[in-house]
C-alpha positions in Angstrom: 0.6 60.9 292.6 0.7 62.3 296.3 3.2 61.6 298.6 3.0 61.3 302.4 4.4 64.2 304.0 4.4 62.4 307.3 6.1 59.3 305.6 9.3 58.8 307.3 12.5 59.4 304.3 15.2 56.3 305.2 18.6 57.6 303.9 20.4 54.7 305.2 19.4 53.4 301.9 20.7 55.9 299.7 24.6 56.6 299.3 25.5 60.5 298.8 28.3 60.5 296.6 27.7 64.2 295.1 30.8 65.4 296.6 33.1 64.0 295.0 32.9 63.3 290.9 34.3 59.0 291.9 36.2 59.1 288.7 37.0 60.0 284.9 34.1 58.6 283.1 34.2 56.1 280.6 37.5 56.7 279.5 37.1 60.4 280.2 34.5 60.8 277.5 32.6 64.4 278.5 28.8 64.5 278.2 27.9 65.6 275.2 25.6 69.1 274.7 22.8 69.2 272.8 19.8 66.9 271.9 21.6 64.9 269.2 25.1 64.2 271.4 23.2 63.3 274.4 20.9 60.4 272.5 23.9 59.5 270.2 26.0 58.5 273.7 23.0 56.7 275.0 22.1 54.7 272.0 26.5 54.2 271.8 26.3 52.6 275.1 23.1 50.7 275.2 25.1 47.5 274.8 26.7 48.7 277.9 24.6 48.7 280.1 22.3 46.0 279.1 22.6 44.0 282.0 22.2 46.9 284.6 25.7 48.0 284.0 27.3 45.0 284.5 29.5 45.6 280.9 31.0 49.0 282.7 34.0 46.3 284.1 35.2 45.8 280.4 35.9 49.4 280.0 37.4 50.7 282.7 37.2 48.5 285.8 37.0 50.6 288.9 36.1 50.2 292.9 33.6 51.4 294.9 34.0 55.6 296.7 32.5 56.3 299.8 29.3 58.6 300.4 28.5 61.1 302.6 24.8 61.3 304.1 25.1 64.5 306.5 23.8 67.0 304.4 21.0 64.9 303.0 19.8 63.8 306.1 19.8 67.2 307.2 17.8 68.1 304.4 15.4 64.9 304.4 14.5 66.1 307.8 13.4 69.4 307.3 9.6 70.5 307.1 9.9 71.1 303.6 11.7 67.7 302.9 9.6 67.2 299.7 10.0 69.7 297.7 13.6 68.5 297.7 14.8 66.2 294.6 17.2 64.1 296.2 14.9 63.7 299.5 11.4 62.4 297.1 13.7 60.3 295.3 14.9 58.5 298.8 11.1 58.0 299.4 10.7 56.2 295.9 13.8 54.1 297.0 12.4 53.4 300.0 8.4 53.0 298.9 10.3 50.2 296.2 12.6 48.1 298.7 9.4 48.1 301.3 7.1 46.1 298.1 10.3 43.7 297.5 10.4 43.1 301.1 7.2 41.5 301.1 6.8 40.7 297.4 10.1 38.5 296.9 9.1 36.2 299.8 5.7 36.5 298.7 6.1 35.5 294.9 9.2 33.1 294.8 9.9 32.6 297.9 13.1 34.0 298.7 14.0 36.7 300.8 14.7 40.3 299.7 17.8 42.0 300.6 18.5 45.9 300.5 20.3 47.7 297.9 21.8 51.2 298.5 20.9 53.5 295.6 24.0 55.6 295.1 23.9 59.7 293.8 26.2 60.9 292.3 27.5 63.7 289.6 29.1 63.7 286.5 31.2 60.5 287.4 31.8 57.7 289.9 33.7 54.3 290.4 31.8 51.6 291.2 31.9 47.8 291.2 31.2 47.0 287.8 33.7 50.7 286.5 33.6 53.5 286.5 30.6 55.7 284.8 29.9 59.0 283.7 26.7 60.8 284.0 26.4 59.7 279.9 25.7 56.4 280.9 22.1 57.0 282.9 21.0 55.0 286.0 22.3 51.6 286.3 22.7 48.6 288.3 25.7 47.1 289.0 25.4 43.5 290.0 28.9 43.1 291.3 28.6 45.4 294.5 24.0 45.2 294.5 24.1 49.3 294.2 21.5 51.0 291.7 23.3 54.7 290.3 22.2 57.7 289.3 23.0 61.2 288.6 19.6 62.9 289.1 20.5 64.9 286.5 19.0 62.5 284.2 15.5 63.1 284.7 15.8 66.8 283.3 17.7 65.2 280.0 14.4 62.8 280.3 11.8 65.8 280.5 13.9 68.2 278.2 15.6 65.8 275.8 13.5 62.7 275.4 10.5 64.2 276.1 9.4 62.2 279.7 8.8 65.5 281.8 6.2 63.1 284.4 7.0 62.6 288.0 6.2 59.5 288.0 8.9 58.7 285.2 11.2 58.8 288.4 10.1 56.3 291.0 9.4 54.0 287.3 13.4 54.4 286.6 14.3 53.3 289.8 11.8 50.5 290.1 13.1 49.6 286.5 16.8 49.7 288.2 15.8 47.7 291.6 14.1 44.9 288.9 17.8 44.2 287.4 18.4 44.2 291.2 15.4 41.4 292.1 17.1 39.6 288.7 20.2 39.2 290.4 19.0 37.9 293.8 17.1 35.3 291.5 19.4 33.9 289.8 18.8 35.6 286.3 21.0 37.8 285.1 23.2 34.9 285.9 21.6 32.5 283.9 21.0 35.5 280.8 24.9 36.2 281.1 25.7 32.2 281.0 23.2 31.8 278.2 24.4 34.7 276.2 28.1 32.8 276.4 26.9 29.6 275.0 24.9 31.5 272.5 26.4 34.5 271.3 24.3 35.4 268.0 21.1 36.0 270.7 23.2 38.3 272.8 20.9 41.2 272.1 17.7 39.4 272.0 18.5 37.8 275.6 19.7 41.4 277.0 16.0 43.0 275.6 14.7 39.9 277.5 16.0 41.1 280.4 15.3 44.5 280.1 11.6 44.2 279.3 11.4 41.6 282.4 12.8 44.8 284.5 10.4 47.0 283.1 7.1 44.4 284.2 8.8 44.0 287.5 8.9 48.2 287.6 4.7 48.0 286.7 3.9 45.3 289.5 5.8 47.5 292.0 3.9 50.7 290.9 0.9 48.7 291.5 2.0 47.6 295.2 4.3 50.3 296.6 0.3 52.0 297.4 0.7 50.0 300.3 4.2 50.5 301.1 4.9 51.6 304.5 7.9 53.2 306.1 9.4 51.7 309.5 6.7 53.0 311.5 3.7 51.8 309.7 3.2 54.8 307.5 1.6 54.8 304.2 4.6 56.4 301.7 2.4 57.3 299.2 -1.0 58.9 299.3 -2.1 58.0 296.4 -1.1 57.0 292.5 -3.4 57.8 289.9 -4.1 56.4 286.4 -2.2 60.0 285.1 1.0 58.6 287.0 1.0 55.5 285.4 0.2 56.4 281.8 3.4 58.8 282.9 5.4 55.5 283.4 4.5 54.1 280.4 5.2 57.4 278.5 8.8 57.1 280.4 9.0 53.6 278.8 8.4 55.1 274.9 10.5 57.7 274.9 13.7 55.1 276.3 12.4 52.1 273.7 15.5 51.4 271.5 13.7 52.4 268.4 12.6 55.5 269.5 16.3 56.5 270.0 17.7 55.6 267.2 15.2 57.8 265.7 16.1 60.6 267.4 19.4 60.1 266.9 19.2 60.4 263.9 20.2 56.8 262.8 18.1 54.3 261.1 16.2 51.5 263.1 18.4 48.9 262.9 16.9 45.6 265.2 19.9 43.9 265.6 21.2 46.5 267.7 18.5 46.9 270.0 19.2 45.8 274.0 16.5 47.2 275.7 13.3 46.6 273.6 10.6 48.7 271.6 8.7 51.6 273.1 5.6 49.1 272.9 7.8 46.1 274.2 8.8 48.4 276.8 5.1 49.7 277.8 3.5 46.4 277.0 5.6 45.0 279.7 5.1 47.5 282.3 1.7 47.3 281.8 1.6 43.6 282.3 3.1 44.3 285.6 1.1 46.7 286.5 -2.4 45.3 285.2 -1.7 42.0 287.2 0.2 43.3 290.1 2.2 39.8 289.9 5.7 39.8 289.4 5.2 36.1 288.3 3.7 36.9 285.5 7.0 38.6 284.1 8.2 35.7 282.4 10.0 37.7 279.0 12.4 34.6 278.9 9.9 31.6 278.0 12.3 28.5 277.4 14.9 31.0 276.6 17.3 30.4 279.3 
């Protein structure tokens, strides 16, 4: 994977809110140390955020803080912009929302609209609760805002063994697919369905979650031609390496795989998210057809 260096970074779609932790956490829970804590909080809160963080509300509630862009911009327009975490992972943001802009329309006929991705560290209110940095990226329906701590990809390289690059811009494109689900009507529909039907709660959330995961493939496949606002390619190149390193990313987070790790037995009726091979089957579809249409997880489902 090769980025442009001459690709223009948009931080007006990114929210800084480093400075400021945004909150207590879930209920002021610290992040646990160690390999064993960290996956035994993750697989705790799976059920949490199995609609893209939507179940955060029932914890905590919470309101949206405010962010502040003046540093990162700074940095973002510097020579070396880059080599900078926070600045590539504005570009992924960007490389995504510039596929859905033409995709959306393109596919189902609707038109995209913009969703801030929010940074933050250790903690932060939003519109769905507040969240600590336990919790991993999520999307929060109730304000359209994708979070992360970017913390989370070294507990992805060093904990759950996902060190790839390319395991980044496939988080976020996992997170701005619960985002394309709520513009089309589906997470609504999942949430209303998994009222009338409580005893396929789980099954309907790993439904959704696999659907996010082929809507992250087709966008790895398309954001090669993603532009920024002056007609510049984003993304020199992604190679076959950078996409067996998304569907490595989408192993090591399959519920089964961390219930292993945690120690725990595999126990199906807990799992929200899907298999590792549900999880790379599914981004593979994506990104074998390039055609978010053909990311139906739901069948007559819903």
């Amino acid at each position: 994977m090769e980025l442009n260096e001459d690709a223009r970074i948009d931080t007006s779609q990114v929210e800084d809110r480093r400075g400021s932790r945004g909150g207590g956490g879930l209920g002021g829970i610290p992040l646990p140390s160690g390999k064993g804590g960290w996956i035994g909080l993750v697989v705790a809160l799976l059920v949490v955020l199995a609609g893209g963080g939507a179940g955060l509300t029932q914890i905590t509630g919470g309101d949206e803080g405010q962010g502040d862009n003046t540093a990162l911009e700074q940095r973002c327009a510097a020579q070396n912009a880059l080599d900078q975490l926070d600045c590539r992972n504005t570009l992924y943001v960007n490389a995504v929302q510039a596929y859905w802009q033409t995709a959306l329309p393109q596919h189902f006929g609707k038109p995209y609209q913009q969703a801030d991705t929010v940074l933050f560290s250790q903690a932060v209110s939003t519109g769905c609760g507040t969240a600590d940095s336990g919790v991993g990226p999520f999307y929060c329906p109730a304000d359209d805002r994708v979070y992360i701590d970017l913390s989370f990809y070294e507990q992805l390289a060093d904990q759950l063994g996902a060190p790839g690059e390319f395991a980044q811009p496939y988080v976020l494109a996992h997170e701005y697919g619960h985002h394309v689900q709520d513009l089309l009507g589906t997470e609504a529909q999942m949430r209303r369905q998994q009222q009338r039907d409580p005893g396929n709660a789980n099954q309907l959330s790993v439904m959704l979650e696999l659907q996010a995961d082929c809507y992250a493939g087709a966008a790895a496949k398309g954001m090669t031609g993603s532009t920024d606002s002056s007609g510049q390619k984003i993304f020199k190149s992604i190679t076959q390496q950078d996409i067996q390193e998304g569907l490595d990313t989408a192993a090591a987070i399959g519920d089964d795989t961390l219930q292993r790790k945690s120690g725990g037995r595999i126990d199906e009726s807990q799992f929200t998210h899907g298999t590792s091979a549900q999880r790379q089957e599914w981004f593979g579809r994506g990104y074998q057809t390039g055609d978010p249409t053909q990311c139906d997880t739901f069948g007559d489902a819903l």
